[in-house]
MIDOSE-1310 file (N, C-alpha, C; in nm, 2 decimals, decimal comma, always signed):
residues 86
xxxx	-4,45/-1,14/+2,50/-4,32/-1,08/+2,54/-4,20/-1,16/+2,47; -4,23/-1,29/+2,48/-4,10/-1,40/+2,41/-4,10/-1,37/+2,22; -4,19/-1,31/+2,22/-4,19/-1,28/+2,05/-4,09/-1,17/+2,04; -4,11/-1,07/+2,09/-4,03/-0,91/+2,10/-3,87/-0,97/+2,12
xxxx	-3,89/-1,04/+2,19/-3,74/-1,09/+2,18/-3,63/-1,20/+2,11; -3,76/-1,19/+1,97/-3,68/-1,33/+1,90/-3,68/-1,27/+1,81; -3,78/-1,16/+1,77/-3,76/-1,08/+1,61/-3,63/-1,02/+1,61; -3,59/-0,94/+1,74/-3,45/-0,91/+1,68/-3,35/-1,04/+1,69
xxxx	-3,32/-1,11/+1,73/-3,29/-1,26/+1,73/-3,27/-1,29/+1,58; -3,37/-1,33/+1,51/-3,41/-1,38/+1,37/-3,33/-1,25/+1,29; -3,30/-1,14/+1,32/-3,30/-1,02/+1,23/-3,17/-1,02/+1,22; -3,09/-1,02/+1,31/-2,92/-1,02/+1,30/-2,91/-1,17/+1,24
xxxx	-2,95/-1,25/+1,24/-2,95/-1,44/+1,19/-2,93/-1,38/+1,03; -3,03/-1,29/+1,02/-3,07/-1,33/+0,83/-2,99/-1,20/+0,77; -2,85/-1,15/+0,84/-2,80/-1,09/+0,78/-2,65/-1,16/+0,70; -2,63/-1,08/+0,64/-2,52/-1,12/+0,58/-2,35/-1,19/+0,67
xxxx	-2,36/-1,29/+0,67/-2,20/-1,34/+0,75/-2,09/-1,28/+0,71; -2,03/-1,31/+0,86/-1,91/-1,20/+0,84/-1,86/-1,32/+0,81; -1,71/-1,31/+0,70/-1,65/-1,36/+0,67/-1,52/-1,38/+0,76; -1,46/-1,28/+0,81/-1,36/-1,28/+0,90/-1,22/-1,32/+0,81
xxxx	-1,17/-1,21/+0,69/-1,06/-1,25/+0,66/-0,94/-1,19/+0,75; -0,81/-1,21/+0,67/-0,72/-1,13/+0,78/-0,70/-1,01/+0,72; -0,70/-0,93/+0,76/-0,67/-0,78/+0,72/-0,51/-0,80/+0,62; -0,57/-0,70/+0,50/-0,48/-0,69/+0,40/-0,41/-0,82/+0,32
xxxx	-0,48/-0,93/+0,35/-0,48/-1,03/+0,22/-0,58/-1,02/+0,14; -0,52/-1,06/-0,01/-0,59/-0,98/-0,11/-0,62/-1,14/-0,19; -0,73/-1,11/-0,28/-0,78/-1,25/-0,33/-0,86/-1,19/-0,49; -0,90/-1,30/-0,55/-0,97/-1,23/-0,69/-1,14/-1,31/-0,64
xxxx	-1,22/-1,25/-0,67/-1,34/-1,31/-0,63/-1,43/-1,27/-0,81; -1,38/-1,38/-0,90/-1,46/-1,35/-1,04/-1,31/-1,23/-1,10; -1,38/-1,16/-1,15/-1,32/-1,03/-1,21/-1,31/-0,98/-1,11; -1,29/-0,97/-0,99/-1,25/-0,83/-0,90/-1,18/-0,87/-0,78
xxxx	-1,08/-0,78/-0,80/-0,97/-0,81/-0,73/-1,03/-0,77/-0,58; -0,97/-0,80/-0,46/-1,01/-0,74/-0,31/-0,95/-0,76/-0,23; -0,93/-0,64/-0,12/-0,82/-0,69/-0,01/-0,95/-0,68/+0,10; -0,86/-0,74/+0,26/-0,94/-0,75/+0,36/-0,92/-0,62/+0,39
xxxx	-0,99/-0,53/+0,45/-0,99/-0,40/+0,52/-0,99/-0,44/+0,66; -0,96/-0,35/+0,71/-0,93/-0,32/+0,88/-1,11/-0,37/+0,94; -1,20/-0,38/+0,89/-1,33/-0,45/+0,95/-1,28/-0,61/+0,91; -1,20/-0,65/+0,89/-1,20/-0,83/+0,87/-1,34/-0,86/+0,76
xxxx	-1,38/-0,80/+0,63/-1,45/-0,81/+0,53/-1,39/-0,74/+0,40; -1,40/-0,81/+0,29/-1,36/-0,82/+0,18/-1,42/-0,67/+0,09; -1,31/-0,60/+0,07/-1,38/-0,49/-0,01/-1,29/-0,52/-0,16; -1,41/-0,44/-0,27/-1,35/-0,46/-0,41/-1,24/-0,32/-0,41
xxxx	-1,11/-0,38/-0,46/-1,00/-0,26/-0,51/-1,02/-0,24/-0,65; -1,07/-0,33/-0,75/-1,05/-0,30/-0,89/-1,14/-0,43/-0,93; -1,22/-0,34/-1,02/-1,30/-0,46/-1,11/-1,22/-0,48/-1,25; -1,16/-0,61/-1,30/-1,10/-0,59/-1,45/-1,22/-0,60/-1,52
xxxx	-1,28/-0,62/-1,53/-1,42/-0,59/-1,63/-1,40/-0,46/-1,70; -1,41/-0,40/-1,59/-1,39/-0,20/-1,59/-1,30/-0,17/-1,63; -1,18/-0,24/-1,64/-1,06/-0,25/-1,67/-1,05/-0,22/-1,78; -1,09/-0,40/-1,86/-1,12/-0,39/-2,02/-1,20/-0,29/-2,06
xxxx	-1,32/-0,26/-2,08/-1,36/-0,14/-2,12/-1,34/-0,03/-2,12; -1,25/-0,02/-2,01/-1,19/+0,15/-2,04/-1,05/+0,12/-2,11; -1,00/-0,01/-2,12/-0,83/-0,03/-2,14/-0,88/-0,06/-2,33; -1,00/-0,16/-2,39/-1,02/-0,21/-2,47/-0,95/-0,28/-2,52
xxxx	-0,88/-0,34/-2,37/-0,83/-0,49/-2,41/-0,85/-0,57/-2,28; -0,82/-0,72/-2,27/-0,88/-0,80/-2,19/-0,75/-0,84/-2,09; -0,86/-0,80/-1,97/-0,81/-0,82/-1,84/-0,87/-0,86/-1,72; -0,78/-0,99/-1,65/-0,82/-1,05/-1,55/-0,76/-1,04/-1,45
xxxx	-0,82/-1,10/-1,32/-0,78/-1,11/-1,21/-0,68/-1,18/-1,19; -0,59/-1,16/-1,12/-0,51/-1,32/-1,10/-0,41/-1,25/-1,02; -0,32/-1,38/-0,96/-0,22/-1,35/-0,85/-0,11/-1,29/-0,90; -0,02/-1,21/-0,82/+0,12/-1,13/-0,86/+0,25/-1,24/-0,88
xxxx	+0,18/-1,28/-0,76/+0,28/-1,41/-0,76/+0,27/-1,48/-0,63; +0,35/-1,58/-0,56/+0,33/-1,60/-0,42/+0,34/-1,50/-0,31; +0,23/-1,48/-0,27/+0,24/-1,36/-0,15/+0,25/-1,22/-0,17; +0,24/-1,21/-0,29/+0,22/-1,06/-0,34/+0,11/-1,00/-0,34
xxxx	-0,02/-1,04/-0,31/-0,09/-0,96/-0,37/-0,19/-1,09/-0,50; -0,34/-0,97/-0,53/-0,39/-0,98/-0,65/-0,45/-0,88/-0,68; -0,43/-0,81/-0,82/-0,47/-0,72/-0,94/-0,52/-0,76/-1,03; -0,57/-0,68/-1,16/-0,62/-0,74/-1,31/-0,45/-0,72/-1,37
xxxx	-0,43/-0,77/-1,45/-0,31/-0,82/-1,49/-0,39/-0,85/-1,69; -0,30/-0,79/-1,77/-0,37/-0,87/-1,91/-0,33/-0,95/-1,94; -0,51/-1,01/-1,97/-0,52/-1,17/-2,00/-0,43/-1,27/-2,12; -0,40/-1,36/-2,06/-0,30/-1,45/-2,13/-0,37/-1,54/-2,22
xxxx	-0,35/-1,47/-2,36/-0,37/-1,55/-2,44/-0,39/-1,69/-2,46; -0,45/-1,78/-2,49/-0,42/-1,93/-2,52/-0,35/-1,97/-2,63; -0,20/-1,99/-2,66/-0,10/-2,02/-2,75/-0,16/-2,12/-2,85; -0,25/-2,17/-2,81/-0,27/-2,29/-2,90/-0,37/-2,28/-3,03
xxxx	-0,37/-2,12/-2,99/-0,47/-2,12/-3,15/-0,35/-2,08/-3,25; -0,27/-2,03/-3,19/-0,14/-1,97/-3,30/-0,05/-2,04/-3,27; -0,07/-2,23/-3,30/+0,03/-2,26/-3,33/+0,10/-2,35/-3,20; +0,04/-2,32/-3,09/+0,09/-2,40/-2,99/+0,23/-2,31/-2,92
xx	+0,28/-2,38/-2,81/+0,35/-2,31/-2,72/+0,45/-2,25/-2,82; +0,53/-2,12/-2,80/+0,69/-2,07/-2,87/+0,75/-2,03/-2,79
């Protein structure tokens, strides 16, 4: 009988953790941008991967700015191959 009652025990254990963000703060996790949804767990709004290949140019995750938000945004060159900052 003590067995029957530990399998489901062990079963909810080896599932995935809730993360518990706050609803509607958004973050980049890799290439994909995500806000918290109304369950307090991280859903994807936009992959920039997907971005680039349908845009055929290169685009990343990153913040809007303080407290705004994160989207794919296109990627910021590195100045330093042409020459350094202008």
């Amino acid at each position: 009988m003590r067995m029957l009652v530990l399998v489901p025990v062990f079963a909810l254990l080896a599932c995935e953790p809730v993360d518990n963000c706050t609803v509607n703060s958004t973050r980049c996790s890799g290439a994909v941008a995500q806000v918290c949804a109304a369950d307090e767990r991280w859903t994807e709004i936009m992959n920039c991967d997907e971005v680039s290949t349908m845009s055929g140019g290169a685009w990343e995750c990153r913040a809007l700015g303080e407290d705004a938000g994160h989207t794919c945004l296109p990627a910021v060159e590195d100045g330093s191959a042409q020459g350094g900052d202008r």
